[in-house]
N, C-alpha and C positions, 0 to 999 in steps of 0.2 A: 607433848609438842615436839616434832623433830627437830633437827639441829636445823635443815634450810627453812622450815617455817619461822623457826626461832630469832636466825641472823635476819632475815626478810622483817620479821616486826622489830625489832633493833634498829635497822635499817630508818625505816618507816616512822620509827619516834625520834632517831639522829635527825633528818629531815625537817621534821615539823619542829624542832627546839630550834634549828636554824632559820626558820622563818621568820618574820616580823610581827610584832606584836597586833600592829595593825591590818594588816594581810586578812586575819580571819573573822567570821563570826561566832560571839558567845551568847551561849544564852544564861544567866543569870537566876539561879532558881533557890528558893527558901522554901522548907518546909513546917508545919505545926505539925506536933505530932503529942500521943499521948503518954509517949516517955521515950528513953535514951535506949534501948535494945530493941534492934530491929526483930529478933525474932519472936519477942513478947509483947511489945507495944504495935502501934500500929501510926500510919500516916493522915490527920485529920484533913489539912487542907495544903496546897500546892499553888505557888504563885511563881510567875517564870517572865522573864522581858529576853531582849533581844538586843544586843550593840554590836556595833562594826563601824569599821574607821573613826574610834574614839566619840561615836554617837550613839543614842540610848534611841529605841525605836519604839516609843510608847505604842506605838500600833499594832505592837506585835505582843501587849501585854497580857497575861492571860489568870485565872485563877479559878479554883475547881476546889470543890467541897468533895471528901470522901465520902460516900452513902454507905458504903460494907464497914463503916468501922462497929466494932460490939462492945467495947467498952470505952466512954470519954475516961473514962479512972479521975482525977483531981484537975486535968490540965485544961476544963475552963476554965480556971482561977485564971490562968496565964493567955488564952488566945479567944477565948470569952463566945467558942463555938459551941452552940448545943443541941441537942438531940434533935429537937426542932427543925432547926435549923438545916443539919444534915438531911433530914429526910421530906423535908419540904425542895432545898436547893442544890442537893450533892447527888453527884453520877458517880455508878459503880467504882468499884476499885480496875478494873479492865477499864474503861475509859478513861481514868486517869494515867493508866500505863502506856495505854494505847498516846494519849495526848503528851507523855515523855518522850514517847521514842521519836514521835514526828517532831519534837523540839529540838531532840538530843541529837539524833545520830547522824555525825560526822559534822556535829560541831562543838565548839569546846565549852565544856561545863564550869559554870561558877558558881561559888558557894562559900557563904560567912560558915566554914567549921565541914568544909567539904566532906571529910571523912566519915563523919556523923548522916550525912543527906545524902549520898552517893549508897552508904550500906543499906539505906532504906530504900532508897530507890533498886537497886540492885536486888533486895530482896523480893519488894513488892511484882518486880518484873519475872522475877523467880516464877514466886507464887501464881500467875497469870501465861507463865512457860513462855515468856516474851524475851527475847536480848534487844539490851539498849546498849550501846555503845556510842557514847563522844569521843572525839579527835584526842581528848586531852580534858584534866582536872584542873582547873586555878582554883586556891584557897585564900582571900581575903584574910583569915585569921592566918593561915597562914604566912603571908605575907609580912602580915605588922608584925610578928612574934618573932620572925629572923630579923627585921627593920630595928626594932627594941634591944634585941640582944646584941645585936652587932652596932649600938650604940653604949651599949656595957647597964642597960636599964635591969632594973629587980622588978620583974613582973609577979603583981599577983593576979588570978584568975580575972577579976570582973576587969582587969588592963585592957582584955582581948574581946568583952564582949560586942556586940557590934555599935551601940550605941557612945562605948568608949573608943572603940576606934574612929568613928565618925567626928567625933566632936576634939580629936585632936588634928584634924582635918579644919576646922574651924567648919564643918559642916551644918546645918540647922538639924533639929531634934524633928523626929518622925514616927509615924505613930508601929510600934512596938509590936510586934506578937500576930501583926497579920501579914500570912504571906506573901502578899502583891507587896505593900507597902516593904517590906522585910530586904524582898528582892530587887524592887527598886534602888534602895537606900544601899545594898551591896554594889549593886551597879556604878554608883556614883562615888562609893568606898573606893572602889578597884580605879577607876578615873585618877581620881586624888591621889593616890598611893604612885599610879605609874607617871602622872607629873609631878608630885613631888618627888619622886626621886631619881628620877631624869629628864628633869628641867626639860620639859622638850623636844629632848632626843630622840632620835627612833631608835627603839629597840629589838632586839631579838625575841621571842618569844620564853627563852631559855631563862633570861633575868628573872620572870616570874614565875616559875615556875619549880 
């Protein structure tokens, strides 16, 4: 990358951290998948919502079964998809990349454990020689784990999952492991999160990020 394309995308994220929180739209995306390495496992199913100025767009809900995956491996114990299922209800792995990027690009991505659901998406978009690009990453887990710490808390792992995050929210309990529901319940994490902790403020985009 040159140095004026460099400072120009510098630029371009200085910008948008000065924004307001409320200014943009997110889309909210969970994945199941059949383990933690993108480039050994793979993406079973994809569930994605849509909020802007502090509202959740259930109309904009979407959720898609993978059909190209070749091995479930163990992880219907956990998301309770199966073969079946897939090949009865699931469109290719290209339709699902294709259905990220019209969600994704140029606006900003959320995710309980971003890091983890950004490299599979990143990858899968690879694999189908597609680029997705959002505005911007927000992490939910991220969030609570700097909230935690900068209250001086001893976190152990299940602290951050997203069901423990929700329910120190005083949030109601929702159903686990499917990704519509997954991404929802992140949606309404991220809500909580930026009213609790700025009572109603408006904020800059930067706070959470």
């Amino acid at each position: 990358m040159g140095v004026c394309k460099w400072l120009h995308t510098q630029w371009i994220s200085w910008q948008l951290k000065q924004s307001y929180f409320d200014q943009h739209e997110y889309v909210i995306v969970d994945l199941e998948l059949t383990g933690l390495e993108p480039k050994k496992h793979e993406i079973v199913s994809a569930g994605w919502v849509t909020m802007q100025s502090f509202k959740i767009d259930l109309n904009t809900a979407g959720y898609m079964l993978n059909s190209d995956v070749n091995s479930l491996l163990q992880s219907p114990i956990y998301h309770g998809v199966d073969n079946t299922q897939l090949t009865a209800q699931g469109a290719p792995l290209s339709t699902l990349v294709d259905a990220f990027a019209e969600a994704l690009n140029d606006r900003i991505l959320v995710c309980h454990n971003a890091q983890l659901d950004w490299a599979f998406i990143q990858h899968a978009a690879s694999a189908e020689q597609k680029v997705i690009q959002p505005k911007a990453i927000v992490d939910t887990l991220k969030i609570e784990k700097h909230r935690l710490l900068v209250q001086g808390k001893q976190l152990k792992q299940s602290d951050l999952t997203l069901a423990a995050c929700r329910e120190r929210y005083a949030l109601p309990a929702h159903h686990e492991h499917n990704a519509l529901s997954d991404a929802l319940a992140t949606a309404e994490l991220l809500l909580a999160q930026y009213h609790t902790m700025y009572m109603g403020n408006r904020e800059k985009l930067s706070a959470i990020m």
